[in-house]
N, C-alpha and C positions, 0 to 999 in steps of 0.2 A: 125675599128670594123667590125666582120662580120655580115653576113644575121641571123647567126643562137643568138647572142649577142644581139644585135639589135630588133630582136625578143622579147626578155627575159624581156629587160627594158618596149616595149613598153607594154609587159600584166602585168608585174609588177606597172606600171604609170597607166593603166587599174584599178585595181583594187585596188590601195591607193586612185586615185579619184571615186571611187565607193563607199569606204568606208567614206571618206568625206562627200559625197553629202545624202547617207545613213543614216550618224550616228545622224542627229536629230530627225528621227522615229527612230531608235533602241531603243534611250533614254524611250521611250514613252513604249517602253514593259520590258524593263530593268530598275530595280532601284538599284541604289550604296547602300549597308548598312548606316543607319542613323548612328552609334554607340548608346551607352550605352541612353537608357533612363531613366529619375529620376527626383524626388523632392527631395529639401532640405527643412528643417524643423528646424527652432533654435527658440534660446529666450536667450535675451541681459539685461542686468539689465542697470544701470545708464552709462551715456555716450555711449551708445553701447558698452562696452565692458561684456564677459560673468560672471556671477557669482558666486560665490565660491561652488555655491552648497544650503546653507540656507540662510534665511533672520530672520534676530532677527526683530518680531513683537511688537508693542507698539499696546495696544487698540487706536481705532479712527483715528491712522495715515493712510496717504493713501502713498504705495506703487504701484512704476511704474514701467512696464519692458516693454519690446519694442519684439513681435514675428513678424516674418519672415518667405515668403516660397516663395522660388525659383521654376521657374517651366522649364526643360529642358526635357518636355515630347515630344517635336517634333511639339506640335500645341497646339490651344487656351484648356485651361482645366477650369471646373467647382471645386471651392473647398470648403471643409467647414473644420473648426476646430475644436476638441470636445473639450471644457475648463473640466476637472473633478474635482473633489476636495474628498480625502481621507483622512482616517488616516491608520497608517501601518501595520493594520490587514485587511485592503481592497488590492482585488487584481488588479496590473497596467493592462498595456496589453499584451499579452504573444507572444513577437515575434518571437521564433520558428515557431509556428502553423500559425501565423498573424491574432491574434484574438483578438478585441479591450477588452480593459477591459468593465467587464458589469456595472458598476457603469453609472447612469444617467446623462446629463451632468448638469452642471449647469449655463453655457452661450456658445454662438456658435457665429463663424465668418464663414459668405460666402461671397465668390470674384471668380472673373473670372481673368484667368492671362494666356498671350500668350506665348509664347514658347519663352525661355530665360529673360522672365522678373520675377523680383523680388517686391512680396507683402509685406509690412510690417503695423502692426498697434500698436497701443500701448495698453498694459493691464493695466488699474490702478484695484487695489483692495483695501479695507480695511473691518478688522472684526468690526461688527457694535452692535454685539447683541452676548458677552461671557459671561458665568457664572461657576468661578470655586468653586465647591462643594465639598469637602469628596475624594480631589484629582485626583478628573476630571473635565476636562474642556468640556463643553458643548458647541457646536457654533449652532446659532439657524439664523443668519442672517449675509449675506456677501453685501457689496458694489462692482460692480463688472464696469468697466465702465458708473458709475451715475446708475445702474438699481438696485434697493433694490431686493435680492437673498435671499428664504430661504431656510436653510438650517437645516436639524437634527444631527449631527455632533456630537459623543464621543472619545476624546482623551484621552487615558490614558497615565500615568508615565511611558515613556520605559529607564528600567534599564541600558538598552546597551548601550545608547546614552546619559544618564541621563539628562533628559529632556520631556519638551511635547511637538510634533513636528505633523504634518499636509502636506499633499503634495499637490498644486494643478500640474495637466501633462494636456497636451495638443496633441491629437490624430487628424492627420492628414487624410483627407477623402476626394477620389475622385469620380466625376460624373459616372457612365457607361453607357453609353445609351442604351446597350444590359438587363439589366436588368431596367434600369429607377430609378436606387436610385442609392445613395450612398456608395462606398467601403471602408473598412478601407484600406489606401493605408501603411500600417505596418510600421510608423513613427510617433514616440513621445516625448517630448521633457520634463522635471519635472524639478522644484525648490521645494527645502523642505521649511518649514516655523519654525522657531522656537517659541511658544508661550509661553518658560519657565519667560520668564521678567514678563508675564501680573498675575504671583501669586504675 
């Protein structure tokens, strides 16, 4: 090997052990992209598996479903759930815009959950207080997790679907600390109810 070879490796070996001894501050003003961050948002009927879509209602029985929300936002997050309860002339929530629906809620879950863990809890409900009259069903009171809910509720006969049907959705909301409240984070999850059996 010559003088001028010889040379090359030793600033070459120079400056890979420079960059070794370097790269644990580099790190400290350099950060690698996290990828994608997100929440998942579901709702599981019997045995965790998910649900056709309606539940045929019986007055006084109590029905259970099982919700979930994953959190893969990169650290510990603040959350709450909106439970809503409509009939099909109320509006969901509009996620083009990401704007929760303006209906009230009628029970809330908050939990804290850190980056890659999964929240689950169970929903029971039952309608406790129906009155059908002159082909509408009236709901005036819901069981919702043991909490007596009231509610003013008119369902009418929808043609299309023939039947009387009811929605409760569940609107996903995260903490901001930049603002001090809560956001809708534009994830919602619905089961329809069917209450045609209780004429």
């Amino acid at each position: 090997m010559n003088f001028e070879n010889a040379k090359l490796v030793y600033l070459g070996s120079c400056i890979i052990l420079g960059l070794i001894i370097l790269a644990p501050s580099l790190f400290t003003f350099y950060s690698f992209p996290e990828g994608e961050r997100f929440s998942e948002l579901w709702l599981l009927g019997s045995n965790n598996l998910i649900e056709s879509g309606v539940v045929d209602i019986l007055e006084r029985e109590s029905y259970s479903l099982s919700l979930g929300v994953f959190n893969n936002m990169k650290d510990l997050k603040f959350y709450k759930v909106d439970v809503k309860f409509r009939n099909p002339s109320e509006p969901l929530p509009d996620n083009v815009a990401g704007l929760p629906s303006p209906l009230e809620s009628v029970f809330e879950y908050y939990f804290f959950s850190r980056n890659n863990e999964t929240w689950e809890d169970e929903f029971r409900f039952s309608f406790e207080d129906i009155l059908f009259e002159d082909n509408i069903f009236r709901i005036s009171r819901l069981s919702i997790n043991d909490r007596d809910i009231k509610v003013d509720k008119i369902v009418l006969w929808d043609e299309k679907s023939n039947g009387f049907y009811c929605q409760f959705f569940f609107e996903l909301w995260i903490y901001d600390s930049t603002i001090s409240d809560f956001q809708f984070h534009n994830r919602f999850v619905s089961i329809w109810l069917n209450l045609t059996q209780l004429m």
